[in-house]
C-alpha positions as CSV (number, residue, x, y, z in Angstrom):
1,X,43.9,-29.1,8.5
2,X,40.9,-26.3,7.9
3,X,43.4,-23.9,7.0
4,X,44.8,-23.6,3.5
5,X,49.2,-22.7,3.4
6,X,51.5,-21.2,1.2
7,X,52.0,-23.5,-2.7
8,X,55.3,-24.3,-1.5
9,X,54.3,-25.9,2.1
10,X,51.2,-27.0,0.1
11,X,53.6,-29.2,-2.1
12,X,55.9,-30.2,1.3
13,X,53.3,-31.4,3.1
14,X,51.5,-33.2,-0.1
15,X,52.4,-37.0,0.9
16,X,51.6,-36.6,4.8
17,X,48.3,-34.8,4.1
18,X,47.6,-37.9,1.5
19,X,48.5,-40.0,4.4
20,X,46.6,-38.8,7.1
21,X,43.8,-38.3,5.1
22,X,44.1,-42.0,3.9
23,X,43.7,-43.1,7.5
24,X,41.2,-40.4,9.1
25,X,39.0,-42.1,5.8
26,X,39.5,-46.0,6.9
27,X,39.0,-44.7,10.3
28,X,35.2,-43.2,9.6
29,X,35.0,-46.3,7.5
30,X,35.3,-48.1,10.5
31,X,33.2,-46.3,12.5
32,X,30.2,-46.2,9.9
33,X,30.5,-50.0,9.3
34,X,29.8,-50.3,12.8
35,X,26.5,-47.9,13.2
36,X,25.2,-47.7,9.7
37,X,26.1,-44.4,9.6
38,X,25.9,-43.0,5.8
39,X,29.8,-42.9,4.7
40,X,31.5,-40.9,1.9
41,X,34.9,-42.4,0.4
42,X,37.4,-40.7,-1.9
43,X,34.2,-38.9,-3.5
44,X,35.3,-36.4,-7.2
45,X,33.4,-34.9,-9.7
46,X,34.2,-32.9,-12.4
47,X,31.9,-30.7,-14.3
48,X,34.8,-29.6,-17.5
49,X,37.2,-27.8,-16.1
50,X,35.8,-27.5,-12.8
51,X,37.4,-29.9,-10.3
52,X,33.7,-29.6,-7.6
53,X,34.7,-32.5,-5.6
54,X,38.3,-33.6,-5.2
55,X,38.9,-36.8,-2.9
56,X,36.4,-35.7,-0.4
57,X,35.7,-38.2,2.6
58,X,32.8,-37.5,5.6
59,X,30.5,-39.2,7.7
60,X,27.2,-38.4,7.8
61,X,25.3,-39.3,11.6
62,X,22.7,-41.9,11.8
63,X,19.6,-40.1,12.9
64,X,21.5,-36.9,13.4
65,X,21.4,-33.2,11.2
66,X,24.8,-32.8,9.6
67,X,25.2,-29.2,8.5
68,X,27.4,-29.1,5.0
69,X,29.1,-25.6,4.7
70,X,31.2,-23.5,2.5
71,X,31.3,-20.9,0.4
72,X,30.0,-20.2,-3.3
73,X,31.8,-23.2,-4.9
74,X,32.9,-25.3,-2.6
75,X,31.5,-28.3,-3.8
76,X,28.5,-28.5,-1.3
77,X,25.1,-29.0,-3.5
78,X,27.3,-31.6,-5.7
79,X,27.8,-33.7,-2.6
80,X,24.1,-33.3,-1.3
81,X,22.9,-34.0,-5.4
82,X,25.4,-37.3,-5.2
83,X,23.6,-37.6,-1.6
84,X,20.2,-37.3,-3.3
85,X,20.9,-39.5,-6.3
86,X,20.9,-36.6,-8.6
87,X,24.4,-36.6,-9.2
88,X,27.0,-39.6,-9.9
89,X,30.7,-39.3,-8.4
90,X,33.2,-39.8,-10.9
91,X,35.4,-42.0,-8.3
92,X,34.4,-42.6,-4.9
93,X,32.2,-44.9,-3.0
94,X,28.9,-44.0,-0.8
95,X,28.1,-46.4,1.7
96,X,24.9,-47.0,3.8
97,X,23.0,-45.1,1.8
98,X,19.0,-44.9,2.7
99,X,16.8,-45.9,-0.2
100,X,13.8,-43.5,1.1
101,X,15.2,-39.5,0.3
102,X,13.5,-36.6,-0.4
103,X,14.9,-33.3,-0.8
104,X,14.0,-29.9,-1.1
105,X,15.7,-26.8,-2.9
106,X,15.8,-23.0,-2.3
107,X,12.9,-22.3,-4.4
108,X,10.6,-25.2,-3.8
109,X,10.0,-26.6,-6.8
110,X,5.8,-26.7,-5.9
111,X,3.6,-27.4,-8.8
112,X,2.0,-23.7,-8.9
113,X,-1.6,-24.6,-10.5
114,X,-2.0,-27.4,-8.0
115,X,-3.4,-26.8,-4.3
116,X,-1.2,-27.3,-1.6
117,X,-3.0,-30.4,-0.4
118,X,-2.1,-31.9,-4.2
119,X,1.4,-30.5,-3.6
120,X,1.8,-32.6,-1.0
121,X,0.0,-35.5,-2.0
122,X,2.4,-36.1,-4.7
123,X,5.0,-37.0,-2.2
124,X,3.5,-40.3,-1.8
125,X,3.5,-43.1,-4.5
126,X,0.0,-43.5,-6.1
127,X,0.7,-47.5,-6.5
128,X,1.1,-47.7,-3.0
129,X,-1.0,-45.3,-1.0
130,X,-5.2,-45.5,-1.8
131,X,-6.7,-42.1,-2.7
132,X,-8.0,-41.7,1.2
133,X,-4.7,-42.6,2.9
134,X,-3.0,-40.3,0.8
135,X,-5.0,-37.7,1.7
136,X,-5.0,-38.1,5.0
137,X,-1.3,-38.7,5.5
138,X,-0.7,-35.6,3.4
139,X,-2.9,-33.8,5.9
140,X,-1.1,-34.9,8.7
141,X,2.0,-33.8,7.4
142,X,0.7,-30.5,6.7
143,X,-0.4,-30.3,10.2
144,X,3.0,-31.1,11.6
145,X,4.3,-28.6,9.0
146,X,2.0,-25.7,9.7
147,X,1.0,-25.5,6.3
148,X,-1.4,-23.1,4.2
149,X,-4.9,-24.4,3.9
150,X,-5.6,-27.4,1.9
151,X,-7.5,-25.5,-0.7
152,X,-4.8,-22.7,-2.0
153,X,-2.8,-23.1,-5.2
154,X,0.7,-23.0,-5.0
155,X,1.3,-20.5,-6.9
156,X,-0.3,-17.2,-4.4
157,X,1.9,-19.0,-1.8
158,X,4.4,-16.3,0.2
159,X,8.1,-18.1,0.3
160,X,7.5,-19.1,4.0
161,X,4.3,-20.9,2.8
162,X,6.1,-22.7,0.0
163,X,9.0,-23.9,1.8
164,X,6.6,-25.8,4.4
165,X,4.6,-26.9,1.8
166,X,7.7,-28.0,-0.1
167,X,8.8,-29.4,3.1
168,X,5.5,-31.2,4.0
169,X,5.8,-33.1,0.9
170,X,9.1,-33.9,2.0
171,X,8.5,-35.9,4.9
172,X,5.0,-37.1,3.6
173,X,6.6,-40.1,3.0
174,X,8.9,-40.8,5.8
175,X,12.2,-40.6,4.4
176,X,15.1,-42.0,6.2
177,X,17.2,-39.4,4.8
178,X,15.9,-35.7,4.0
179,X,18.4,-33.3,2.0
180,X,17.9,-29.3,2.4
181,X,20.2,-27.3,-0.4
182,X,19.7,-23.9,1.4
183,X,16.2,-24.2,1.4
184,X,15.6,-21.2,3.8
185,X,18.2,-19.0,2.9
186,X,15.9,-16.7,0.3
187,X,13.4,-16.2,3.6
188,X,12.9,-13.2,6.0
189,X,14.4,-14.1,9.4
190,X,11.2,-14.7,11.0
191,X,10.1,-17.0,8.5
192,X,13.4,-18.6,8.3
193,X,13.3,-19.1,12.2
194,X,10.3,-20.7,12.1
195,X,10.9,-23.0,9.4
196,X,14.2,-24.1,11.2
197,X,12.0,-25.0,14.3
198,X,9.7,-26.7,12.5
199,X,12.7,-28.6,11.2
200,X,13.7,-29.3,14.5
201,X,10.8,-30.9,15.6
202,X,10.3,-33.3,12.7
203,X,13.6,-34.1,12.9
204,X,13.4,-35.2,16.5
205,X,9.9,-36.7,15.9
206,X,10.5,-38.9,13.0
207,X,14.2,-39.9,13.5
208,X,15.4,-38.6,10.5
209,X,18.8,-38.2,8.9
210,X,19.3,-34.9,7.8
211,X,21.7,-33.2,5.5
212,X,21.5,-29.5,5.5
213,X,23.6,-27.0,3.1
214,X,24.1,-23.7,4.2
215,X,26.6,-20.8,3.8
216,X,25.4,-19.3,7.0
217,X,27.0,-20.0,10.2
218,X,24.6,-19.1,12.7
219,X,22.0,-21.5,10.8
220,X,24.3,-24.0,11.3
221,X,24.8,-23.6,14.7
222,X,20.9,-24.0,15.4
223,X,20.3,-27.1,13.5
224,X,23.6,-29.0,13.5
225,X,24.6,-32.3,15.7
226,X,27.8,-32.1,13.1
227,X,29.4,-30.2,10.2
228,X,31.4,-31.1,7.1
229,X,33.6,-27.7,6.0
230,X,33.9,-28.0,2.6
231,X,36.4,-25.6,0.6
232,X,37.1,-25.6,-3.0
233,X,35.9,-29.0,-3.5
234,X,38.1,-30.9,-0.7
235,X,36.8,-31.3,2.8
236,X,38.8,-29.3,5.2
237,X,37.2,-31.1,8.5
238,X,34.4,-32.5,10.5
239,X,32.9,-33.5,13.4
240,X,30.8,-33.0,16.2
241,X,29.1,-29.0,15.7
242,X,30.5,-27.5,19.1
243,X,34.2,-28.9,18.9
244,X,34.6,-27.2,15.7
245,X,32.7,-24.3,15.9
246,X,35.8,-23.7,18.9
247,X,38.4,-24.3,16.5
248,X,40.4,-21.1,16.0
249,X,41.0,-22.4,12.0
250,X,37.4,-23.1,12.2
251,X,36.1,-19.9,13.0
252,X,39.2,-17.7,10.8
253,X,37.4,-19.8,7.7
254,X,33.8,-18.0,9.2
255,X,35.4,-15.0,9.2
256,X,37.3,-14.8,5.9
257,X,40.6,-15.3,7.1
């Protein structure tokens, strides 16, 4: 199933690949409907020519980090946009999905003339949060996040700094569902380390769900409870992070082959 064959076999094996696909789908249905966890059905999109998503089904773990990976083009920030509300599938259904998200990008995306503290700040809804509970909820998120001081704009920030500060604002707010699209991969390794513990420890503090997009296998390792394999806009497999990170098709995909 991870592994691509031959057009001919491709075309043999058309109908039982629909078919078994058809029931592994009403089976994480099933298994969603039962603990709310977030469930993707017969998902496509199509940008032009460019099938990104083609029939793609997954669950997504309740309270769990599911790692999304694939190569360049393999549908995997379409589905975390679609995730995120930023996107709409074509065809396709997304079930149990949380109405508190944030998500956070590659470069940030901070407001570079505000301070960090307003960075963060603007995470939480004005209508809803008093000046002086925003404030100090934005605090303690930068605390949890190790974040630059209050006072610095966020636009002499390193790419470490920004990326908690971009993740502080993130979780100011609680969300039952946080998206990452390769929001570490630009960093050194240390800071990128760090980052990922610090991603750890919300996670596990807060109870999140988390939806992670990576190209890089050994980040995936670190964070994942589960991993959806995306390849050309289909999903090859999923499941729990250990099983398939055993698979032999698993790891030729890893390694090119």
């Amino acid at each position: 199933m991870c592994c691509g064959n031959g057009p001919g076999i491709m075309k043999d094996m058309s109908q039982k690949k629909q078919k078994e696909q058809s029931r592994m789908a009403q089976d994480n249905s099933r298994e969603a409907a039962d603990s709310c966890d977030l469930t993707v059905s017969h998902v496509s999109r199509r940008y032009g020519a460019v099938q990104a998503l083609d029939n793609v089904s997954c669950v997504i773990g309740q309270g769990q980090i599911t790692m999304i990976c694939g190569s360049t083009g393999s549908g995997k920030t379409t589905l975390l946009r679609i995730l995120a509300g930023l996107e709409t599938q074509d065809t396709g259904e997304v079930s149990h999905l949380p109405a508190r998200r944030s998500v956070t990008f590659q470069d940030g995306r901070l407001l570079e003339k505000q301070t960090v503290l307003q960075n963060v700040m603007y995470g939480l809804d004005a209508r809803l949060y008093p000046a002086p509970l925003r404030r100090k909820t934005a605090l303690e998120a930068m605390d949890l996040c190790g974040c630059p001081p209050a006072g610095q704009l966020a636009g002499t920030l390193s790419g470490g700094q920004q990326q908690r500060t971009a993740l502080a604002r993130a979780v100011v707010s609680a969300p039952q569902l946080l998206l990452l699209d390769e929001s570490f991969s630009s960093l050194d390794s240390r800071s990128r380390s760090q980052l990922q513990d610090i991603l750890l420890s919300l996670q596990s503090r807060l109870h999140m769900t988390v939806v992670f997009v990576t190209h890089d296998l050994q980040e995936a390792r670190k964070l994942g409870d589960r991993m959806i394999l995306l390849h050309n806009g289909r999903c090859l497999c999923q499941g729990d992070m250990d099983d398939l990170l055993n698979r032999e098709d698993v790891k030729r995909h890893f390694d090119g082959g």
